[in-house]
C-alpha positions in Angstrom: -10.1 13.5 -14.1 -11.6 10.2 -12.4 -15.4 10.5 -12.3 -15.3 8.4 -8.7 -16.8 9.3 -5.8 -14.8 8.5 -3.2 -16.6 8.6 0.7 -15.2 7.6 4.2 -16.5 3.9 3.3 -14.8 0.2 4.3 -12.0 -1.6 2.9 -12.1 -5.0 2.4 -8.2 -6.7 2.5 -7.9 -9.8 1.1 -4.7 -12.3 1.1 -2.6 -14.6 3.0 -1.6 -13.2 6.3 2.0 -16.1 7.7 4.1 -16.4 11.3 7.1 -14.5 10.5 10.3 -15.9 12.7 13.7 -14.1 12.8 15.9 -13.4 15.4 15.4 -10.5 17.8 19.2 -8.7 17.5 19.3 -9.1 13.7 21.9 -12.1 13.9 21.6 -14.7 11.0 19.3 -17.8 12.0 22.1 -20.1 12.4 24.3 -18.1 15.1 20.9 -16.5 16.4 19.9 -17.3 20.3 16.9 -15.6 20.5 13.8 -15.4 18.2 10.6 -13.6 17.6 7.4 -14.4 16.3 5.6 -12.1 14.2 2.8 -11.5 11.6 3.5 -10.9 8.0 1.1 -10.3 5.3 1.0 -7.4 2.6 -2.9 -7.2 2.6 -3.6 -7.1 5.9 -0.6 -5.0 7.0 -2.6 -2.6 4.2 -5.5 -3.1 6.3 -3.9 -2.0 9.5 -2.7 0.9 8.7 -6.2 2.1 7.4 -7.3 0.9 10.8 -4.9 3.0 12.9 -5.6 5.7 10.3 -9.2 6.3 11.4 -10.7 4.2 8.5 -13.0 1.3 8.7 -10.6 -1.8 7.3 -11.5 -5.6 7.4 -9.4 -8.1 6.1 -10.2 -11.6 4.8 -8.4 -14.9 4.5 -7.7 -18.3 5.6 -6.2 -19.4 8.5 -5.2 -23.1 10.1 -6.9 -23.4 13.7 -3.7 -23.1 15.4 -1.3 -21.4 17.9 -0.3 -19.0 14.7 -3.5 -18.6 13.1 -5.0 -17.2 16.7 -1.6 -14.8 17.2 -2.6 -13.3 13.7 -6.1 -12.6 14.3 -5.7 -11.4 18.0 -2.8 -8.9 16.2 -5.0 -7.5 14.0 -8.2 -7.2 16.3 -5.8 -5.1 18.8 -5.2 -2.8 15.4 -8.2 -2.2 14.5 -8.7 -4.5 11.7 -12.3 -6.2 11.1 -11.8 -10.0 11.2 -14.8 -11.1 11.7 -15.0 -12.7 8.1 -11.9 -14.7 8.4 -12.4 -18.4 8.0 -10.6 -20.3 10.5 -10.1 -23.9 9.0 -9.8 -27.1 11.2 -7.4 -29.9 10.1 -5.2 -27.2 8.1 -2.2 -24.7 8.8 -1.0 -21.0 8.8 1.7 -20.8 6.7 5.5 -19.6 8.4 8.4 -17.5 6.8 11.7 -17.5 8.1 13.4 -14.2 7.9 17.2 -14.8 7.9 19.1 -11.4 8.3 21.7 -11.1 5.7 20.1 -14.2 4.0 16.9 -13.2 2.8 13.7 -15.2 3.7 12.7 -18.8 3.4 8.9 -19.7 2.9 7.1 -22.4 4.4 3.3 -21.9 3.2 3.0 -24.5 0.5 -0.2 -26.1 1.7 -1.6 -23.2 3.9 -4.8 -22.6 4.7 -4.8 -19.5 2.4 -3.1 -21.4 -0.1 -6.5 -23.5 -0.4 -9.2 -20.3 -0.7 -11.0 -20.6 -3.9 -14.2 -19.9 -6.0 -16.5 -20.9 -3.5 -14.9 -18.8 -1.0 -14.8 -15.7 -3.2 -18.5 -16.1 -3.8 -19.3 -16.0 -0.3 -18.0 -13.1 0.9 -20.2 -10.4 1.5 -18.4 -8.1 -1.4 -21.4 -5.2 -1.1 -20.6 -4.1 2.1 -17.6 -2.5 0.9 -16.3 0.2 -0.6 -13.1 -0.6 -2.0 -11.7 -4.4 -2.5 -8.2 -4.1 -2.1 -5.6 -6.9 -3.1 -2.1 -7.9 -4.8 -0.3 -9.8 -6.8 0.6 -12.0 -4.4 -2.6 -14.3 -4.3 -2.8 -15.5 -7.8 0.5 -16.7 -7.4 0.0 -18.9 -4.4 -2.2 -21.7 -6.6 -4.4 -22.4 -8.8 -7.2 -22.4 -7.3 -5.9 -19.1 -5.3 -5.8 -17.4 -8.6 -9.7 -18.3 -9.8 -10.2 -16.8 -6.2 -8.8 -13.8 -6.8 -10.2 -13.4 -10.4 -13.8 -14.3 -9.1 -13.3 -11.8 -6.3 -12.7 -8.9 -9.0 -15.8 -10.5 -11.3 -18.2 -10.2 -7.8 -16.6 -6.5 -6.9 -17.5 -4.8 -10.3 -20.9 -6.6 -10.4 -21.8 -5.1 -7.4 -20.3 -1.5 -7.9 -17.5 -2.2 -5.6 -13.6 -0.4 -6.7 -11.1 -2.5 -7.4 -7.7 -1.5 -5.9 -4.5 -4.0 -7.1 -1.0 -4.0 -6.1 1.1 -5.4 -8.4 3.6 -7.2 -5.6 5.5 -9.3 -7.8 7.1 -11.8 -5.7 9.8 -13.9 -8.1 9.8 -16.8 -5.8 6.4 -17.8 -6.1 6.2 -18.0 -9.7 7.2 -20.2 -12.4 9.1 -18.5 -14.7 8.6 -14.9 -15.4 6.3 -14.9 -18.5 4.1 -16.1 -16.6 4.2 -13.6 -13.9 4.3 -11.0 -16.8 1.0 -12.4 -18.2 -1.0 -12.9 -15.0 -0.3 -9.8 -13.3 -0.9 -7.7 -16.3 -4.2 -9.4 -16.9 -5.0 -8.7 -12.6 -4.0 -4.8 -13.1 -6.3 -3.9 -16.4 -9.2 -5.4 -14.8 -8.6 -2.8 -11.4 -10.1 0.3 -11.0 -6.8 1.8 -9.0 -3.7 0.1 -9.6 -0.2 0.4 -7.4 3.3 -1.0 -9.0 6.8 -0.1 -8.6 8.5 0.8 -11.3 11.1 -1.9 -11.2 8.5 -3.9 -11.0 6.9 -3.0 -14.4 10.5 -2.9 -15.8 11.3 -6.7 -15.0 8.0 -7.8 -16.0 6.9 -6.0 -19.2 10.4 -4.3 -20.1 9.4 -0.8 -19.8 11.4 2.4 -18.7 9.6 5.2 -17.8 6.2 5.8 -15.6 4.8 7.0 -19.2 5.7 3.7 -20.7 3.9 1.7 -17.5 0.4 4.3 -18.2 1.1 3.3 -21.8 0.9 0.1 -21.1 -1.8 -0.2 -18.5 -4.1 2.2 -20.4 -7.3 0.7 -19.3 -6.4 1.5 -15.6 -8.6 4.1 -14.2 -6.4 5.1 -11.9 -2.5 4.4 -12.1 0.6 4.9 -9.1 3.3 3.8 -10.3 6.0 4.2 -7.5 9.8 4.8 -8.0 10.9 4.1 -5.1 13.1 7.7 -3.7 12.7 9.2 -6.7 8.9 10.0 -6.2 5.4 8.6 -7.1 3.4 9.3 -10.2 -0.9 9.0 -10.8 -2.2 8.5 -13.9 -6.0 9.6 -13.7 -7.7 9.7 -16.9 -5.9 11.7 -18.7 -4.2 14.0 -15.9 -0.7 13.5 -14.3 0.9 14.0 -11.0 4.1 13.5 -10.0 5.1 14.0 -6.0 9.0 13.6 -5.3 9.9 11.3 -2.5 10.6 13.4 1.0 14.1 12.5 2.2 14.1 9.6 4.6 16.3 7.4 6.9 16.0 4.1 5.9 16.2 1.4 8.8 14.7 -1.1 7.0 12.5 -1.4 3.6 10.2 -4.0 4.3 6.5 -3.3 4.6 6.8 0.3 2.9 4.8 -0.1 -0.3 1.9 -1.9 2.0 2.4 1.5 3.7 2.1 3.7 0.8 -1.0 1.8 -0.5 -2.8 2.4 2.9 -1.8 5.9 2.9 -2.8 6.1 -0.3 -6.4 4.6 -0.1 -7.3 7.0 2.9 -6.5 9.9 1.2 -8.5 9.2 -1.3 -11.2 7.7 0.6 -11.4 11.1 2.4 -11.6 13.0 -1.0 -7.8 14.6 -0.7 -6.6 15.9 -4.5 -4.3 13.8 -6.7 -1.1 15.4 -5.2 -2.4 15.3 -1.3 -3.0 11.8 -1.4 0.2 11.0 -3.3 2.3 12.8 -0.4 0.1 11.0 2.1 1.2 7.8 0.7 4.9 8.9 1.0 4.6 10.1 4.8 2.7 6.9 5.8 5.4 5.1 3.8 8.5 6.9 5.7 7.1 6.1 8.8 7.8 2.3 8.3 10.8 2.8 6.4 12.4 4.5 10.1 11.0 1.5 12.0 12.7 -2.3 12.4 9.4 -4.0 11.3 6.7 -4.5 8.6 4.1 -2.2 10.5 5.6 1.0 12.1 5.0 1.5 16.2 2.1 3.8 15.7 -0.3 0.5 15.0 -1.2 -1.4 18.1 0.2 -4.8 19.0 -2.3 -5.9 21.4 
């Protein structure tokens, strides 16, 4: 069993939070005739749902100093979210998505703000005041220097006592070629303290089968969840392990419901819940945005 000690402590979010655009009836973009804009980001959508979930959550990143940039911040300040850290960036944008129903989604964040955090960014944030450091694969795979961010960010956490919570989050279309995604992200999840992946994840990238394969693999991990999708989830925790079937569940649309089952995940362990309680805690907090049309489900303010 984990030797941790888990407490009702802070959160600390960190990755690139973009404008999401799509059409408000579901239409594809080219027939559409009406649009919304939303917010889109898997860390700090992690970080609002700790919010609404009574937990003290702050997410950092970096945004342009525009019309976007202000919509994002003024989203999560009405959820709850701690933004006080974010570094808004004259002279520099928010990246955009487009999200084309029944085409997939089209990035426009080359460039970003976020896209730009590095070293020197890493090392000023206040890493001690927080419990946990929670991020994804997503952010080493925006740059370069995005990725000596992210890496410095874990260096600074364990220095200063702080647990390291990773998602895996492979996202295909922001890497290279997949070896390299295999190496990176594998290198990101032994050096976490609580790690989250899918298990299709772990199959396309290091061609394994089984959730014992993925612990066999990532052996160094603390604490694993490897997540197979409504099949169930399974923790590896020292040498204990849990399996929690997925409850049945409507599924309006998918998006947004690992971010979901990391936050619910992360408060049940911040409020000391057993292996299995905080596994089904994850899995209710994820059905709740699986039944709703966006990211983050109705329960969390829009402002």
């Amino acid at each position: 069993m984990s030797d941790f000690a888990p407490s009702p402590a802070g959160v600390l979010c960190v990755g690139e939070t973009m404008g999401v655009v799509t059409t408000s009836d579901a239409s594809p973009v080219v027939t559409g005739t009406s649009f919304l804009l939303e917010t889109g980001g898997a860390e700090s959508n992690v970080a609002a749902h700790l919010a609404t979930l009574g937990d003290e959550a702050a997410w950092f990143s970096a945004l342009g100093a525009d019309a976007v940039g202000e919509r994002i911040l003024r989203r999560l300040r009405a959820a709850g979210v701690d933004v006080s850290l974010v570094r808004v960036r004259d002279g520099e944008r928010t990246g955009l998505y487009l999200k084309d129903p029944g085409n997939g989604v089209v990035y426009y964040r080359a460039g970003s703000a976020a896209s730009r955090l590095g070293a020197d960014d890493a090392r000023a944030v206040p890493i001690e005041r927080f419990r946990v450091l929670h991020l994804s694969g997503i952010t080493p795979a925006l740059s370069g220097s995005c990725r000596e961010f992210a890496s410095v960010l874990i260096e600074r956490a364990h220095e200063a006592g702080v647990l390291v919570s990773f998602d895996v989050n492979h996202r295909a279309a922001l890497w290279p070629d997949l070896k390299t995604a295999s190496d990176v992200l594998r290198d990101f999840a032994e050096r976490a303290d609580i790690c989250f992946v899918g298990l299709d994840e772990a199959q396309g990238l290091w061609d394994v089968e089984t959730p014992d394969d993925v612990r066999a693999l990532l052996d160094e991990v603390r604490i694993l969840v490897v997540k197979d999708g409504p099949i169930g989830a399974t923790e590896f925790d020292g040498e204990s392990e849990t399996f929690v079937a997925t409850p049945p569940v409507e599924v309006v649309e998918p998006v947004g419901a690992g971010d979901a089952y990391a936050s619910g995940w992360l408060h049940g362990f911040l409020r000391g819940q057993t292996a299995e309680e905080r596994l089904l805690t994850g899995h209710v907090r994820a059905a709740r945005t699986l039944r709703s049309a966006g990211d983050l489900p109705d329960d969390i303010p829009r402002g």
